[in-house]
N, C-alpha and C positions, 0 to 999 in steps of 0.2 A: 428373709428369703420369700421370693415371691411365691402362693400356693395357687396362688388362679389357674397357673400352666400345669398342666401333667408332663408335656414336653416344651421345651422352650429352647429354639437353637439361633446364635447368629454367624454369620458369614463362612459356616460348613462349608470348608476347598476338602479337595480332592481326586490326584490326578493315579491315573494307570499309564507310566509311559508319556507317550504323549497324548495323550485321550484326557483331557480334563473332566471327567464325569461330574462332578458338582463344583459350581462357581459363584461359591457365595450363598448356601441354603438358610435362610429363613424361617422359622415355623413356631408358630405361637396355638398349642393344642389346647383347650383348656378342659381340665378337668372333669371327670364325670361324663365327655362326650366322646360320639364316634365322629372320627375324623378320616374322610376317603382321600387317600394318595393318589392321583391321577397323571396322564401322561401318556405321551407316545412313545415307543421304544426308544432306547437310548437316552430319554428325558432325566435320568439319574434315582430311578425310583428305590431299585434295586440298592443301589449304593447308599441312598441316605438311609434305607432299614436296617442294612450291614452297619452304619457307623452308630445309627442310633441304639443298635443292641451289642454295641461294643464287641462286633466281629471284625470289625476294621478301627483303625485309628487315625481320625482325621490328620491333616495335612495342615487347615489352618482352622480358625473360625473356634468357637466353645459352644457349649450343649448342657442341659441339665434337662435331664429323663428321671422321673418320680422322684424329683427333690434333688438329685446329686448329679455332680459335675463328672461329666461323661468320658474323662481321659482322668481324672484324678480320682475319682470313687467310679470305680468300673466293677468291680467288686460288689458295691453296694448297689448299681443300677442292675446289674444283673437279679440281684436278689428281689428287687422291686420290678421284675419285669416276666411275662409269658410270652412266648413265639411258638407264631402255628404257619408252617411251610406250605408249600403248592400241593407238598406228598404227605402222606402219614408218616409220622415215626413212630408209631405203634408198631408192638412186636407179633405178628401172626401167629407165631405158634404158642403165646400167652392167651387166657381169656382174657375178654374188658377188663375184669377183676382185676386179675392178675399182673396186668398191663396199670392202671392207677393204683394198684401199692405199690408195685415197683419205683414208681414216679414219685410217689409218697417218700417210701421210704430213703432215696436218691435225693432228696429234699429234707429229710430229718423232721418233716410234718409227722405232729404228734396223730397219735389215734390215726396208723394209715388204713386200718380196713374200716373205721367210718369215715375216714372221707372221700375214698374209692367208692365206699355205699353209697353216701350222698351227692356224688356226681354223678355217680351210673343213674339215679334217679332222677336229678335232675334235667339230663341230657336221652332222659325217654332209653333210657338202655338197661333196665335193671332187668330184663325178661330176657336180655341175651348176655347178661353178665359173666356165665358161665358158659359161655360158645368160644372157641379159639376165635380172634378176632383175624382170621385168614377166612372163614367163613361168613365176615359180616360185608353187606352192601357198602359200595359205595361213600351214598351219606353218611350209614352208621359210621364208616369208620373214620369218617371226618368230626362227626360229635363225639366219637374217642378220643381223636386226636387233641380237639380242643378243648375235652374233660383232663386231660392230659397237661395242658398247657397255664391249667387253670387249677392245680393242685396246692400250687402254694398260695393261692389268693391272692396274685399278681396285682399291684395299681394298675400298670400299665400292659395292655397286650396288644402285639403288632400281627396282626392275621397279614400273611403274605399269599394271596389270589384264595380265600380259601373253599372257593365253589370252583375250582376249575375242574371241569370233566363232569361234574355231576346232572344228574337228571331235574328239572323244574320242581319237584315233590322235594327231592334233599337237599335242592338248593333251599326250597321256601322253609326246611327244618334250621337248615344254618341260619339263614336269617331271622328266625324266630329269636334261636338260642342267642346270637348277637346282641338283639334287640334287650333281651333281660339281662344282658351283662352291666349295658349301659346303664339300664334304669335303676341296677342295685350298686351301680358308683365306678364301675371298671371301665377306664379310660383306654376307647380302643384306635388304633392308627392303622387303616385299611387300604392297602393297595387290591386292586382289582382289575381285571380285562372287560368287567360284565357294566356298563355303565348306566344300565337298570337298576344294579346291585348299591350302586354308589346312590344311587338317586333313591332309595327307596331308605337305605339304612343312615348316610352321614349326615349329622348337622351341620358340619361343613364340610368342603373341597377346597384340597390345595389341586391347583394346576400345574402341574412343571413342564417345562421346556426347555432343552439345554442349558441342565444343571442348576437351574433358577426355579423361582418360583414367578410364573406369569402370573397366575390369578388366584385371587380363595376368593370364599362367600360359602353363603348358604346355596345350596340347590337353585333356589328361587329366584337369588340376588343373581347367578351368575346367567339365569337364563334372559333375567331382565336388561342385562347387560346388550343384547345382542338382539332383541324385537321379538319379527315374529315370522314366522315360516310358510310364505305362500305355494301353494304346490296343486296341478293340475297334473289329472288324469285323463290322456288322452285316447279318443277311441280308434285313432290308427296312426300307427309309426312312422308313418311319414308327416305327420302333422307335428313331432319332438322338434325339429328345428325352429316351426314355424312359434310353438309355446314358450319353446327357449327364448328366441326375440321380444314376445311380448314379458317374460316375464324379465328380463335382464334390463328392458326401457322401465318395467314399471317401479322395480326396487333397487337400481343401480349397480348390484351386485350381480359375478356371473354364477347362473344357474346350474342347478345339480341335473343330468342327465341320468336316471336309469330305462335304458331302452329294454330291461327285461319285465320289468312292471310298466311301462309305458308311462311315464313319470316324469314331470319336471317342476322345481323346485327351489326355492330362491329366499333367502333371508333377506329381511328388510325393515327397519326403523322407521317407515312414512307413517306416521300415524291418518293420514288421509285414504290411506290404501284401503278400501273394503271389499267383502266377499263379494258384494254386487259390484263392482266397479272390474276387479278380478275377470269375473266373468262377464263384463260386457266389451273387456277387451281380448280378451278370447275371442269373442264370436265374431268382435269386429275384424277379427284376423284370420275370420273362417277356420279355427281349428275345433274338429269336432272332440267334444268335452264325453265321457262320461263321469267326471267328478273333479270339484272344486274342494279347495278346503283354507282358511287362514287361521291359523294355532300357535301357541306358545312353541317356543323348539326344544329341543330336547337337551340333554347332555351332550348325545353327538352333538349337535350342530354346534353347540359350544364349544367340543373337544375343536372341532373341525376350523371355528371363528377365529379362536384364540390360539391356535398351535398351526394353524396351514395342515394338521395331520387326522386324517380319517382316522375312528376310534378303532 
């Protein structure tokens, strides 16, 4: 048995009707890391988290999640696995406390009021461990949730969007907490909307797009993929069409218009193309400039390269 993979799936089908939602999924996660699930709606993200936590039962293709075959030991991947939803499933009218022994003890984890202790403290909640958990924040009750998730000492945990709604402070708490999962051996499978989130936290990205998988790499391999991102800020709006032109001769690709930042914007692979060059065909086109800039691109711009789909 191969132990490199924490997840290891081939040619996951999967239809609804007539909606093929996954066509052949792919996924080689290896252990010990966080891995970002990426994609534009309908891209099948949702579905391969359903199949790979054995809520749904593939159609074709096999799977092995923390050692076991995912249609024949589904029993046993469950027991090797944590899931943490969009929402809390934490119970409001329980404290923290009360809320991880419950989980404990629903888990038949030995010792559950120390290890509800030891997670409320690890997860910075042991000073509201005793508050009904309908009176906590936001983020707290997202590091519940995922105290929560995290009771049995899961190999595997699949966080599903798990900063959606929260404020910059509890997002940066989750992602702290994420960060020490990975580093103490907890193999994580991350889907997300925030593609900051992806870029700051996975060591690799899968891409999907209709039901496939387009792209993986690291952060860095997939931005290299795609060059680099010229983009001019112009000092009045009727000069956007005129930047637009220069920039669509200068990188071949056509340009990103926002007319509410006054902004245009253009990926390109010329390795000839410079920030001085940039801007002296600006000027030679008479559009008035107040800022130049030539940068590595982002995630978008890769969601955007590789999928046709703004993130």
């Amino acid at each position: 048995m191969d132990t490199t993979y924490a997840v290891l799936s081939e040619g996951l089908e999967k239809r609804f009707g007539a909606v093929h939602a996954l066509r052949g999924l792919d996924l080689a996660v290896r252990q010990g890391s966080v891995c970002g699930l990426l994609g534009p709606n309908g891209a099948g993200k949702t579905t391969a988290v359903r199949l790979l936590t054995t809520l749904l039962r593939p159609d074709a293709g096999s799977a092995r999640v923390a050692g076991h075959d995912l249609v024949r030991e589904a029993a046993a991947v469950r027991r090797g696995i944590g899931v943490t939803g969009q929402y809390a499933s934490v119970d409001g009218d329980l404290t923290g406390r009360e809320n991880l022994r419950l989980f404990a003890r629903l888990h038949r984890v030995r010792g559950p009021n120390d290890r509800a202790a030891e997670l409320l403290d690890r997860f910075g909640l042991a000073e509201a461990a005793d508050r009904k958990a309908a009176t906590y924040s936001g983020g707290m009750r997202r590091r519940l949730d995922l105290a929560a998730s995290l009771v049995r000492r899961p190999e595997v945990l699949f966080l599903d969007e798990p900063t959606t709604g929260l404020d910059p402070v509890s997002r940066n708490g989750v992602w702290e907490a994420v960060r020490e999962l990975a580093a103490d051996g907890t193999t994580v499978l991350l889907t997300t909307q925030y593609l900051e989130e992806a870029d700051r936290l996975a060591d690799d990205i899968v891409l999907m797009d209709g039901g496939r998988v387009a792209q993986t790499g690291t952060p860095a391999e997939l931005k290299a993929l795609i060059g680099w991102y010229a983009e001019a800020v112009v000092a009045d709006p009727h000069a956007l069409a005129k930047a637009a032109a220069v920039l669509d001769h200068l990188t071949g690709t056509e340009p990103r218009v926002d007319h509410d930042r006054h902004t245009v914007g253009a990926l390109t692979t010329d390795p000839t193309l410079t920030l001085p060059r940039l801007v002296r065909e600006l000027d030679a086109a008479e559009v008035p400039l107040l800022d130049a800039s030539l940068r590595p691109p982002t995630l978008d711009d890769v969601f955007l390269r590789l999928t046709g789909s703004p993130a």
